[in-house]
N, C-alpha and C positions, 0 to 999 in steps of 0.2 A: 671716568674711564670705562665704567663697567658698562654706560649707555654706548657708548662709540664702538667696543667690542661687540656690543648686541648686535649695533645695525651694521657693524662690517659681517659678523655674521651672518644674520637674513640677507645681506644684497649675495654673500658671494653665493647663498645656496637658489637664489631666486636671479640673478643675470652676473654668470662665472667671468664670461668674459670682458662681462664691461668690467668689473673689479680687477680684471688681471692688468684690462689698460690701463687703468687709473694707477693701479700701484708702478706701473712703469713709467709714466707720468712722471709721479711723484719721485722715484728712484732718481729722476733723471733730474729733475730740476734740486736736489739737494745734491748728486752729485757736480753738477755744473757749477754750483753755488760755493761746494769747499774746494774745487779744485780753483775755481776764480780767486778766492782766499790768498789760498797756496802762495798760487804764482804772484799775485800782486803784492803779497807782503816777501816772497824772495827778488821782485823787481826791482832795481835801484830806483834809489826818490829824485833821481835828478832826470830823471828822461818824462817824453810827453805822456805815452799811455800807458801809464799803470796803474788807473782807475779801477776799480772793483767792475764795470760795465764791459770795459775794453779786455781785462782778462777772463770774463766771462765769452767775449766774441772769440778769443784766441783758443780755449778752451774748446769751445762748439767747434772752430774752423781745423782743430788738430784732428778732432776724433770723425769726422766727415771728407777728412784728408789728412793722412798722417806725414805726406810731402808737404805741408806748410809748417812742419815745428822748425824746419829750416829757418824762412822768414819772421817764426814770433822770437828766436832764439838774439835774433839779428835783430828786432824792432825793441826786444827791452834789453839790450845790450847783454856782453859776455859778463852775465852775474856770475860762473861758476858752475862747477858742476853741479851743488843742488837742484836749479832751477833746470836744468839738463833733464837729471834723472825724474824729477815733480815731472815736468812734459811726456816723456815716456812714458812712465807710470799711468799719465791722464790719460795718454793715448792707450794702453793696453785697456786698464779697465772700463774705459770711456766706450771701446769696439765691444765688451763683454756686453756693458750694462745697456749702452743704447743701442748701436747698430744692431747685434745680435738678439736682443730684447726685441727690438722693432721688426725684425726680420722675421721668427720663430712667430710671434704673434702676427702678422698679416700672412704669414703660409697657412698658419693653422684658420687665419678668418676665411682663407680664399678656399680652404679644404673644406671647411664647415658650409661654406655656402654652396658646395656644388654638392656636399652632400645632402644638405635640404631640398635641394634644387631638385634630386634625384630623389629623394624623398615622399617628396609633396606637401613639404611644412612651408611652403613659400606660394601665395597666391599667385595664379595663372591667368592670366588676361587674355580671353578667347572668347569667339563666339560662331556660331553656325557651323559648330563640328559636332563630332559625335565622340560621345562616351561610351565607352566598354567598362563595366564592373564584373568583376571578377575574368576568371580564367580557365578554360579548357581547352580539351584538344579540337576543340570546330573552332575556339577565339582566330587561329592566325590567317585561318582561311575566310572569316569576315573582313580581315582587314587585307587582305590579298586579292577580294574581289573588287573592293574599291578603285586599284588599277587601274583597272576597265573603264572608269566613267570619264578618265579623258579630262578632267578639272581638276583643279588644286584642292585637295581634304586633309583636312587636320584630325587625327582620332588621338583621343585622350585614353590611356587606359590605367584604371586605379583597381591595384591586386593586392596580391598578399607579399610578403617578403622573398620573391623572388624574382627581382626586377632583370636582373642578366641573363637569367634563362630566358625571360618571356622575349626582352630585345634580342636573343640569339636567335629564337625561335623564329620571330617574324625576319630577321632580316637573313635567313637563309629562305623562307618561302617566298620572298618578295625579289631577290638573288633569282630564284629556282626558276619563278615564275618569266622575270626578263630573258633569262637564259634561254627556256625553252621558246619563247616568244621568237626571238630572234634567229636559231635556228629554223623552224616552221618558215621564214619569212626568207632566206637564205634557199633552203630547200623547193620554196616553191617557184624561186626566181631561178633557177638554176642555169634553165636557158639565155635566159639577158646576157649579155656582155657585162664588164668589168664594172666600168664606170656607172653603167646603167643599174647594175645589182644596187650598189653599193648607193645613189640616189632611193631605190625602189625599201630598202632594208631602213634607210632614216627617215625616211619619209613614214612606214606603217610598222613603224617599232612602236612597242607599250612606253609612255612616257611614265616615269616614276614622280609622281606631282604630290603622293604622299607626307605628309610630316604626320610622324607618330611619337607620340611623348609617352614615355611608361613612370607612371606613379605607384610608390610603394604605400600601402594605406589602408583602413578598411572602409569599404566601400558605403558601410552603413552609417559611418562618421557626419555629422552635418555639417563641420567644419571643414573635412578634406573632401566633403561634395560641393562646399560653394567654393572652397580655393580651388577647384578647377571647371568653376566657372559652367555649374551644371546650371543655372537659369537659363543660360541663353544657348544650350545644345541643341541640338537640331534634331538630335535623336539620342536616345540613352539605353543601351541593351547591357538587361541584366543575364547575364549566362549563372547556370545551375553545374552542377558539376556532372560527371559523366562516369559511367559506372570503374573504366578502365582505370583515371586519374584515382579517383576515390579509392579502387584498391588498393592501387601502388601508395598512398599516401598513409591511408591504414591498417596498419597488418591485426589487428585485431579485429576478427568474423563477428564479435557483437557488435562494434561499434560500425562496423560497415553494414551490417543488418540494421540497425537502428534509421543509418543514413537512405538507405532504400526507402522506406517509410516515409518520405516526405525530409525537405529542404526547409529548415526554419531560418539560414540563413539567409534564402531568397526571398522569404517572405522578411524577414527584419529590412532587408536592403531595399526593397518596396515600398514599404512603407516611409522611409526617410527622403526618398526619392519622390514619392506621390507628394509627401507634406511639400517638398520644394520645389518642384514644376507646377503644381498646382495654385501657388500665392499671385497676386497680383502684379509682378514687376517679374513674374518670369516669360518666357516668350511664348509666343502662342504657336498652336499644333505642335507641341514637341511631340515626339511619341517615343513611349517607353514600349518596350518589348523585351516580353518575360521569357527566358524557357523556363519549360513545367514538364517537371517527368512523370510527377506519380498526382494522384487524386487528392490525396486530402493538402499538395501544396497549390494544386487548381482550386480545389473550394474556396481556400484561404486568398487566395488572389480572386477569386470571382467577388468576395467579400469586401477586400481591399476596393476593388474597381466601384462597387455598387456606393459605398461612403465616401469614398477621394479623389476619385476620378471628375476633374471638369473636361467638359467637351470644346474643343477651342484650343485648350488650355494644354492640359496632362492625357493625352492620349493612351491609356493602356493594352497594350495587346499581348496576351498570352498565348506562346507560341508549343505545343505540345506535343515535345520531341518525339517520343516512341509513340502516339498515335500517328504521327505523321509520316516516319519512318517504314510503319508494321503497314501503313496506309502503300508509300510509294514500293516495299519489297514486293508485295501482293503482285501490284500492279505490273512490277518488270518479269515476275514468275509466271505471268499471263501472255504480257508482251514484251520480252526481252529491249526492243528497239527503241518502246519509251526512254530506258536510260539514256541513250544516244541524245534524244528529245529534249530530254527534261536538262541534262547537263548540261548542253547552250541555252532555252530556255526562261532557265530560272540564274542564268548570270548576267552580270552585266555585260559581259564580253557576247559582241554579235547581236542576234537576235535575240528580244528580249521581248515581257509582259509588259504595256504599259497600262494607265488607267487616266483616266480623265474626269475632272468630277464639275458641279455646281454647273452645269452645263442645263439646257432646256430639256424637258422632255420630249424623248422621239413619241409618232406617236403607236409603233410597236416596236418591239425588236425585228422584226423583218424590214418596216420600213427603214428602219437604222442601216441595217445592213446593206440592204440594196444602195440605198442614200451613199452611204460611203464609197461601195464599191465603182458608184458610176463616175466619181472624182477621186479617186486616188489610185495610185497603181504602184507604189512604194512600201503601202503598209496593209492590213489586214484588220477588218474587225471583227469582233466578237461574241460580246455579248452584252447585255445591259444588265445591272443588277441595282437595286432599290435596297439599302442601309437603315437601321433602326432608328436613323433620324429624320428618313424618307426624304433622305441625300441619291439624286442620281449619280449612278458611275457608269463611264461607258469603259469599255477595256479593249484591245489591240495589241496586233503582234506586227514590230516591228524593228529594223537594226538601227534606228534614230528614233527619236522622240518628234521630231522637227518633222519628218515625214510624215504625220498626224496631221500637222495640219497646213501640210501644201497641198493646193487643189489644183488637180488638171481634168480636163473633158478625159473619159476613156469610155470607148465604145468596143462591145464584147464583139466576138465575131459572130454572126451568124447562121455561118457552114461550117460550126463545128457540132458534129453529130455525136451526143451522148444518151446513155443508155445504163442505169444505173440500178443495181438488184433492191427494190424497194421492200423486198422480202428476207434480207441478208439478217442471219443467225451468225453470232459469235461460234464457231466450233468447240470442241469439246476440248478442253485442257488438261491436260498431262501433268503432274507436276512432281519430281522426288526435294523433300526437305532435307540437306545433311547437316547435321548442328545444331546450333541454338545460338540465342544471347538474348538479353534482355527484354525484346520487342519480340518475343515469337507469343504474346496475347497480340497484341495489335496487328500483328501480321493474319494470324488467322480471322480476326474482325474484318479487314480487307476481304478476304478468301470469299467472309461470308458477305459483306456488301456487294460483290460481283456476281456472288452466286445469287443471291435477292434479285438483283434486277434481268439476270440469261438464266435465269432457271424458270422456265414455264412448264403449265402442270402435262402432262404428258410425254413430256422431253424428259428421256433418260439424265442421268447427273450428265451435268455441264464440270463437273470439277472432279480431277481422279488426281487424288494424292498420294503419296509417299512420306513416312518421316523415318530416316534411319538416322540413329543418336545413342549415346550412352544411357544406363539405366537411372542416372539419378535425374537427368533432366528429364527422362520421357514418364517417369514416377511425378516430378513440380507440374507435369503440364495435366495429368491422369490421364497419359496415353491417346491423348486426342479423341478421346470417347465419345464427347459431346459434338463432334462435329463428324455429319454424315459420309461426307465427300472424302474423307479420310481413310482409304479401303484398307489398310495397313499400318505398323510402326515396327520396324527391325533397330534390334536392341544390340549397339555394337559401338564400344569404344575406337576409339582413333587408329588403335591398332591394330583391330583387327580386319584388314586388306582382304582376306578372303569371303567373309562375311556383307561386307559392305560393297566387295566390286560384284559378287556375286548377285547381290538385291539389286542393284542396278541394272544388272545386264538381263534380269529376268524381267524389270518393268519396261526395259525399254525394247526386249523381244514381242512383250505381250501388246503392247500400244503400237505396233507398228514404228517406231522409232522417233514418233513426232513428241520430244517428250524436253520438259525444262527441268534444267537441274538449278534447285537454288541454294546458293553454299552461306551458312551465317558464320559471324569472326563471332567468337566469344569475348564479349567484349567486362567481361568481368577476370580474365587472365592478368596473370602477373606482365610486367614488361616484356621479359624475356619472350614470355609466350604468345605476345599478340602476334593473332594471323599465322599462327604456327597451324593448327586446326584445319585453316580455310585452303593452304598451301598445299595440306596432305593431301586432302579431298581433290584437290586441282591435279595432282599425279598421277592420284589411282584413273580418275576420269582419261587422262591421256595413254595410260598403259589401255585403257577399256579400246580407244579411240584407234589407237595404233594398231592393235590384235585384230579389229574389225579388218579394217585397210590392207592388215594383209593378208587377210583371206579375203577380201571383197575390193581389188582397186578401184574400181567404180562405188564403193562405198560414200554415200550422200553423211558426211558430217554435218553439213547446216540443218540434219534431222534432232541432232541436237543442240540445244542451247544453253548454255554455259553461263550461270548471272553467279557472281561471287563478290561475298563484304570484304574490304579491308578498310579494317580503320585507321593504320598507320602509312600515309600514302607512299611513305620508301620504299614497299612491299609492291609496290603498282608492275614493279618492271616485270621480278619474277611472276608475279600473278601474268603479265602478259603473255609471256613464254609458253604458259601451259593450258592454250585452246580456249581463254574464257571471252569469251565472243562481247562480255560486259561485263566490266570491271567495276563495282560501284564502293566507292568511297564516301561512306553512309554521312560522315559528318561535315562533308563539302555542304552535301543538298541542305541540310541545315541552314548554314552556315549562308547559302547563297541566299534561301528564302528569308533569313533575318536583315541581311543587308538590303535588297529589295523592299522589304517588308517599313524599314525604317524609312526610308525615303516617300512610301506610300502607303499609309496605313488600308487603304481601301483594296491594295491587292490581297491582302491576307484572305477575305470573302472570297476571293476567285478561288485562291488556291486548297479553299477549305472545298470548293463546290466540285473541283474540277479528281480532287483525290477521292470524292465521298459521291459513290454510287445511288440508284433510285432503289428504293425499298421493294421489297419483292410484289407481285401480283399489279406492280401499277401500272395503269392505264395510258394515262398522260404521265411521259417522260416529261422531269423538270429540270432535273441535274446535268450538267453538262462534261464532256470528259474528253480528254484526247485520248481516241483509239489510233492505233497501226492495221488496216485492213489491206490483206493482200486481194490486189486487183482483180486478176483472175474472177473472186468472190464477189467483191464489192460492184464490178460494172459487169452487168447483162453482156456485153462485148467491148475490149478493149478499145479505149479514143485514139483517135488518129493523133501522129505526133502535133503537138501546138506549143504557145508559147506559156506561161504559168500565170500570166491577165488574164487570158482566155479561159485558160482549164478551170480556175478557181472559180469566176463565174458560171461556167457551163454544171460544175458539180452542185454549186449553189441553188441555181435555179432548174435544175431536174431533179434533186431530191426530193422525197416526199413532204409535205405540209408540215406535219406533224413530228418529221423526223430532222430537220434542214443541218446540214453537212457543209461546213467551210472547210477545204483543205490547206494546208499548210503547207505541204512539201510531201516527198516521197523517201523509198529509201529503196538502192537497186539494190537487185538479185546479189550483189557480192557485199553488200552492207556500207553503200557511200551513203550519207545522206544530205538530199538537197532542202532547204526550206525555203520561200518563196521571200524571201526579203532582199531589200534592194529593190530596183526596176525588175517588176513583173514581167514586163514586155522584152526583156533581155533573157530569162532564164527559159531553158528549153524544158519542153514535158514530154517524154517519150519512154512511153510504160510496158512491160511486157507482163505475160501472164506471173511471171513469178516476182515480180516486182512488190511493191506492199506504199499503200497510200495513209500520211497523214494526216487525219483528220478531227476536229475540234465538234461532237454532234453531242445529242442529247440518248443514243444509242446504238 
């Protein structure tokens, strides 16, 4: 007995619920067994079935239907009421012990499995989707850009114990995002007729082709990364956490200090990830994509790539959020109208980066360009770029992939007369900082890569800053000391309105009014507070704006420019309200370059070349960059109206040698912007002095 006790012991702590079935099993078949008893020895001996077998079926057939003790009552004749009450009886305890038995245990087996299911204790059969590990506030807007590509995608994503919020999360931005789609589409049909709307709105609505499964798990587990089927992902982005989440999640300052320092969770999830896209039966070119916030979890991942990374195989690319960030704030404080730019751009929606690889070598980049340009009139090319595997990539701007490579004849025109300032100087930039958050070193690194390549020796500063902010942040940064172009820092917390509208109104009497204000969200604030900061800034700015206007109604506001972070995008509406001519929602751009990024490891080089300026003094520009040049500047005399095939060639082939200029589109004087995709030969060019030209140049 003492052995039989042991091993009912180990099974029930080692599988509960096979033991629960078994004892209900067992329960049932000894109950079935003395109720059969029962009834056959109170059966009279003189009828046919009163067999131990036959009152075993009478038995089963009462408690599975308790309308049949009618007929067993009748089949073994009127013995009495004992055998009355015995049936009864079988049937009451019989609904306790089996029906209810059976019933309680398959709710609970059916409960258990959808809770594994939700889990991720149940392997997932999948392949050519993508994997998300972990979660922040950019995760929903990767999986919101997918939208756009118009296919059916499957994304997996394995987090920590909060599986409800993350599914709320995504399925109100992916809601938000349809919603908005289909208004825009409404709106711009407005004209059409009834029926014709109403064709035009199903026809170029966002179709939802998404499936997204959320698993609860930790991401570093190698058991809950091959139950869902990380071999054969197509792509696998590990996200880092972000400073905002991290707060809210730790209210203790050491332990939040400690986590600035570097991510040891990104690197453990790395590593279990490399070990298993790396083997031989996993699929090839998957590509991982890391974000990396701080240095010593880049080293560690640089470290990671150099011992684990196969090429083919386990793609690694680390993506590094606040240089890339402090890289694009720069850039929109320079030229506001990039954001415009970069927001279609770098999504999938519309116009977009493509790249193209394993293709022959051109034999220069100019002959490529030309080459292209004389057979296509749908898409735009770029540039070429040569990979440390001495892989060619050629790259294009286009609203299809397929329009890459349709060829048709196109012949530029002629008699179109261009005249282009081969001499043109960036102007000198303006700029007030109000705020802070995490990225204001990488932002000022921008400041100084721009100033490196437009600051030539002779030429006064090309960069006149501003930083107004409270004294503890302008103390972390030492007051901007080390950076020249920084004529100033006014020390004024949030609240004080007179102080900070006051510095503003003095830089932008003194600069003649051509001046950029760029507002940061403090993205280390509690919940409550995010964007509370950025919103102020955005009030005083319109009290500034309004006071002007009316003393001056002819006051020119587009002297100023308005670029402001929010990182919570429900805050988008209010921020629109109040004058900010660009609204930038820091952890889209992310967000958008890591979806991209995943589908083409090779655009990651563009978008590292096109953010990162030429070093100062040089000669031969190498780096390439999208500028905003207002035309006026850029053309010797404004071109005659054409069409955007013509323009694009005509700018192409009258820039200078050394400098060559593809345009992209424009943005008019009231801030539409056109980009030249789609049929070239459809879109109209008709520029005026204040107008501001799109351009893809090396300066």
């Amino acid at each position: 007995m003492r052995k039989v006790g042991e091993w009912i012991s180990v099974n029930i702590a080692k599988a509960p619920g096979l033991m629960v079935l078994l004892g209900i099993l067992l329960a049932n078949i000894v109950f079935f067994s003395i109720s059969a008893i029962i009834i056959s020895q109170l059966a009279p001996s003189y009828l046919e079935h009163t067999g131990f077998w036959s009152c075993v079926f009478y038995t089963v057939t009462m408690i599975l239907d308790a309308g049949c003790i009618e007929f067993v009552i009748s089949d073994v004749g009127q013995a009495g009421v004992a055998l009355i009450l015995t049936c009864i009886v079988t049937i009451i305890i019989g609904m306790i012990v089996f029906t209810g038995a059976v019933i309680g245990y398959m709710t609970n087996w059916i409960s258990n499995f959808i809770e594994s299911a939700n889990s991720g204790s149940r392997k997932l059969r999948v392949s050519n989707h993508v994997v998300i590990l972990n979660w922040n506030t950019r995760a929903s807007e990767i999986v919101n850009d997918l939208i756009y590509k118009g296919s059916k995608e499957t994304v997996v994503v394995l987090a920590g114990n909060n599986r409800n919020d993350i599914v709320r999360e995504i399925d109100e931005r992916i809601l938000g995002t349809l919603e908005s789609e289909r208004k825009s589409l409404i709106e711009s049909s407005a004209h059409m007729g009834n029926s014709e709307r109403r064709r035009y709105v199903k026809k170029h609505s966002v179709k939802n082709k998404l499936t997204v499964i959320v698993r609860e798990g930790e991401p570093y587990s190698t058991k809950q990364l091959n139950d869902i089927s990380i071999k054969l992902a197509r792509s696998i982005i590990i996200l880092g956490h972000d400073s905002a989440s991290t707060q809210r999640r730790y209210v203790d300052r050491n332990k939040f200090s400690r986590i600035e320092k570097g991510n040891a969770h990104t690197i453990k999830t790395l590593v279990q990830v490399a070990q298993i896209t790396a083997a031989e039966d996993s699929a090839n070119d998957q590509q991982v994509i890391v974000e990396v916030e701080d240095e010593w979890t880049l080293t560690l991942i640089n470290n990671i790539i150099e011992h684990k990374m196969r090429k083919g195989k386990c793609n690694i690319v680390p993506v590094a959020v606040n240089k890339i960030l402090g890289q694009i704030f720069s850039q929109f404080a320079i030229m506001p109208e990039l954001n415009t730019v970069y927001n279609t751009l770098f999504s999938n929606k519309g116009a977009a980066f493509y790249v193209q690889s394993d293709i022959s070598l051109p034999r220069s980049e100019e002959d490529f360009v030309t080459e292209f340009l004389s057979n296509h009139s749908k898409s735009i090319p770029l540039t070429i770029m040569r990979d440390s595997d001495d892989k060619i990539h050629c790259y294009y701007m286009s609203d299809n992939e397929a329009h890459i490579n349709s060829h048709e004849q196109i012949l530029a025109s002629k008699d179109l007369h261009m005249e282009i300032n081969h001499d043109y100087e960036m102007k000198d930039k303006n700029v007030i900082i109000l705020g802070h958050n995490s990225k204001c070193g990488a932002i000022m690194e921008g400041f100084n890569s721009f100033r490196g390549e437009w600051q030539k020796k002779g030429r006064p500063e090309v960069l006149n800053i501003i930083v107004i902010d409270d004294e503890k942040n302008l103390q972390k940064q030492d007051y901007y000391k080390k950076f020249p172009y920084v004529k100033g820092v006014v020390e004024a917390d949030i609240y004080d309105k007179a102080t900070i509208c006051g510095a503003i109104e003095d830089f932008i009497d003194l600069n003649g009014g051509n001046t950029s204000l760029l507002i940061l969200s403090d993205d280390s604030a509690s919940n409550e507070d995010t964007d509370s900061a950025s919103l102020t800034y955005l009030i005083y700015i319109q009290d500034i704006i309004n006071k002007r206007l009316a003393a001056d109604p002819e006051y020119d506001t587009s002297s100023i420019d308005v670029v402001v972070e929010i990182l919570n995008p429900k805050n988008y509406d209010v921020a629109y309200h109040y004058c900010a001519n660009n609204i930038v929602i820091s952890n889209r751009y992310i967000s958008k370059m890591v979806t991209q990024i995943g589908e083409k490891e090779a655009l990651f080089d563009f978008y590292k070349d096109i953010l990162t300026y030429d070093i100062q003094d040089t000669v031969v520009f190498i780096s390439k960059e999208l500028y905003i040049k207002k035309a006026s500047e850029f053309f010797n005399e404004i071109p005659a109206p054409c069409n955007a095939a013509d323009f694009i060639r005509a700018v192409y082939n009258n820039s200078p040698e050394e400098n060559k200029s593809i345009a992209l589109g424009f943005i008019s004087h009231d801030g539409r912007m056109v980009l030249f995709d789609g049929n070239q030969a459809e879109i109209q060019v008709s520029l005026t002095d204040s107008d501001k030209v799109i351009l893809f140049s090396n300066h």
